[in-house]
N, C-alpha and C positions, 0 to 999 in steps of 0.2 A: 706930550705924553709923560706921564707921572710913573710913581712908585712910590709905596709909604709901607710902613709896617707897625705892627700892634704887637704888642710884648704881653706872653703871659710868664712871670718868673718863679720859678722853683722855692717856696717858701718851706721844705722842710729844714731839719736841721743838717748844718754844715754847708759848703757852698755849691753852686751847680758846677756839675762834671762837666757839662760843655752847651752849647747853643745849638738848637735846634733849627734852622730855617726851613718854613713850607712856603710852599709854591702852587699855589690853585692851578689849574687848566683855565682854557680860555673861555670867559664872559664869566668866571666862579670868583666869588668875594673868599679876602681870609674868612669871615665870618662865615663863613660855608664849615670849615673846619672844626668850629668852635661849637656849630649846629648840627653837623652828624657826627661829632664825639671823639673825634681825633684828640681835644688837648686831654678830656676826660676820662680816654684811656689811657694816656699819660699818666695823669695823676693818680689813677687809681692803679697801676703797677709801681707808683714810689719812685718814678725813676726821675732822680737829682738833674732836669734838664731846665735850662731856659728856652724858651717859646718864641720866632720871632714866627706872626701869621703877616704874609707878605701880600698887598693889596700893588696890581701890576694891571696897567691897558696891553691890552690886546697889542695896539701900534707898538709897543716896543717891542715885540719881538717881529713884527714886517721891520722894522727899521733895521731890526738888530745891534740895539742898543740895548738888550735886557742884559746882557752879563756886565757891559759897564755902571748899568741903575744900580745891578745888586752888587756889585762894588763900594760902588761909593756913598747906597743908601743904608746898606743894610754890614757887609761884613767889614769895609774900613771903621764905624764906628764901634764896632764889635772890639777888632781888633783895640782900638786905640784905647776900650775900658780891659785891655790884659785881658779877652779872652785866648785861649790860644786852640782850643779845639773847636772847630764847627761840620755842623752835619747837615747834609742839604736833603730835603723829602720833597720830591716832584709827583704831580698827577698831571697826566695826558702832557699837554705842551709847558707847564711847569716840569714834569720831567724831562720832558728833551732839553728845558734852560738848565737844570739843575745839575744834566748831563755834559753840557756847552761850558758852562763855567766852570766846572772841573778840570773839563779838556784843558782849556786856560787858564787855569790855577791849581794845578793839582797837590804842590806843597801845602797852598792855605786850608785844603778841604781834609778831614780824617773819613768819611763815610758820606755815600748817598744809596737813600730809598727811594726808588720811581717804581709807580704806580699806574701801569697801562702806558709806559710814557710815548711819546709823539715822536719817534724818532726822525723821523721825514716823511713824505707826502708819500703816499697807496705807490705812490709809478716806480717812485726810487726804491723804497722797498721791496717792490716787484721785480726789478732789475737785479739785486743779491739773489733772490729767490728762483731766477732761472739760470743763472750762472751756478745752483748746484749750491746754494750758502755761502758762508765765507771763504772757504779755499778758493773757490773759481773766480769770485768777485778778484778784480781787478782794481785794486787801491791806491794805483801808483799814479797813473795820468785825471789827475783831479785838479780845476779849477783852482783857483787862490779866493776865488770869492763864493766858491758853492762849498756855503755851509754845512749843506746836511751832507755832503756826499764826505766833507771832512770829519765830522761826527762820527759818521759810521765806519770810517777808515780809522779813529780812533778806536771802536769799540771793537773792531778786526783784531788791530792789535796789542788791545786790552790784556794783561796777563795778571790775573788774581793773584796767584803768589808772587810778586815781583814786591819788595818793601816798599818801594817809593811811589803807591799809586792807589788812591782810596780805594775800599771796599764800596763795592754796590749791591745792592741788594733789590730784588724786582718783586711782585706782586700783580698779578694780571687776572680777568675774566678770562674762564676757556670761549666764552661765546661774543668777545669784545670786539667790534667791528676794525680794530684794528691788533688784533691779536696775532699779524702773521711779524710783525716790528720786535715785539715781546717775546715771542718764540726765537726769532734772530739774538736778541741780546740773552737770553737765556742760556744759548749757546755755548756764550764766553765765559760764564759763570759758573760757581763748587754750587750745585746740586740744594746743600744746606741755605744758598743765597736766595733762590728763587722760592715762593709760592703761587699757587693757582687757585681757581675756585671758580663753581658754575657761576657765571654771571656775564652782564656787558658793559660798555662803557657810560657807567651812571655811579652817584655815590653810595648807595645800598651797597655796590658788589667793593668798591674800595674802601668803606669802613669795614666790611668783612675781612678782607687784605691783612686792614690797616691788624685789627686783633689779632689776626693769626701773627702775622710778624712779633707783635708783641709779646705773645704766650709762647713762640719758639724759642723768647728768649734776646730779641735783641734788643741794644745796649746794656744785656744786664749778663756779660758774661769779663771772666778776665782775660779773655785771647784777645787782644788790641787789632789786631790782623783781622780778625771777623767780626767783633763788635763793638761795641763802646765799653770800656769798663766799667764800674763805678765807681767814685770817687773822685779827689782831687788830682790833676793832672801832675 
């Protein structure tokens, strides 16, 4: 099982404010990305960002090997060229890794955006969801090897304003076959973090997303807490 990445880099003037990594959903190419307009609304909002479009099998995330890939594929060589800010953007099950490697690195990460993300399978979702949401869920007596249920005992205790803990930002269809996960993380989230929009889990409604994020404004503000600034670090 592989992992490779495609770099598009920020050729305005001055240098990129920070690294951008995306994370397709499962059986989607970066080039998916590049072809419903994600780096090109990038560019066309100006924002000083480097590109990595991350190309990832399916098997590593059954293996659960994808946060060590994107370690050692993608953000140690980052790191090792002085970058020092990076931003992770997940869709569907690239969001729940985008969300996983954060759990796990949350000093190295300043921001992530998921898009519909895959938090865990219909049943575990459905299990917070009749305990009443987060209050009732029960986060304590959890496995050492069940993932998701650690995930979302991380996203329970998620607190957005705490300084030591990236900002997340969501973006979801109302009509998304797994819209009840999205509505759970929403939860935890400042109200200005999340958008919606009629749609389902396809790339029409998350390049929709993808704009709307962008015209709200993010990475292009100077609260560091809420977005990315621009500029040099």
């Amino acid at each position: 099982m592989s992992m490779s990445a495609t770099y598009d880099f920020h050729r305005g003037a001055g240098h990129a404010a920070a690294l951008l990594v995306m994370l397709p959903g499962a059986k989607a190419r970066a080039q998916d990305f590049i072809e419903h307009g994600f780096v090109r609304a990038i560019r066309g909002h100006g924002l000083p960002l480097d590109v990595a479009l991350v190309d990832a099998d399916f098997g590593l995330y059954l293996e659960r090997t994808f946060t060590a890939q994107l370690s050692t594929q993608v953000i140690q060589p980052a790191l090792a060229k002085n970058t020092r800010r990076i931003w992770l953007m997940g869709i569907s099950l690239g969001g729940g890794g985008a969300l996983n490697y954060t759990r796990g690195h949350p000093g190295a990460i300043e921001g992530v955006v998921v898009l519909a993300p895959f938090l865990a399978t219909t049943g575990t979702i459905a299990e917070v969801v009749r305990a009443g949401g987060w209050p009732g869920w029960d986060a304590q007596a959890i496995d050492g090897d069940d993932e998701e249920r650690q995930l979302l005992a991380w996203i329970k205790a998620y607190r957005p304003e705490a300084e030591d803990v990236p900002a997340i930002h969501l973006g979801y269809g109302t009509e998304d076959r797994f819209v009840a996960a999205s509505e759970l993380l929403a939860q935890r989230l400042p109200s200005t973090h999340v958008v919606s929009t009629e749609g389902g889990h396809d790339w029409p409604t998350w390049s929709n997303l993808w704009r709307k994020l962008l015209e709200r404004g993010l990475f292009a503000t100077d609260n560091p807490r809420a977005h990315l600034p621009l500029g040099n670090p």
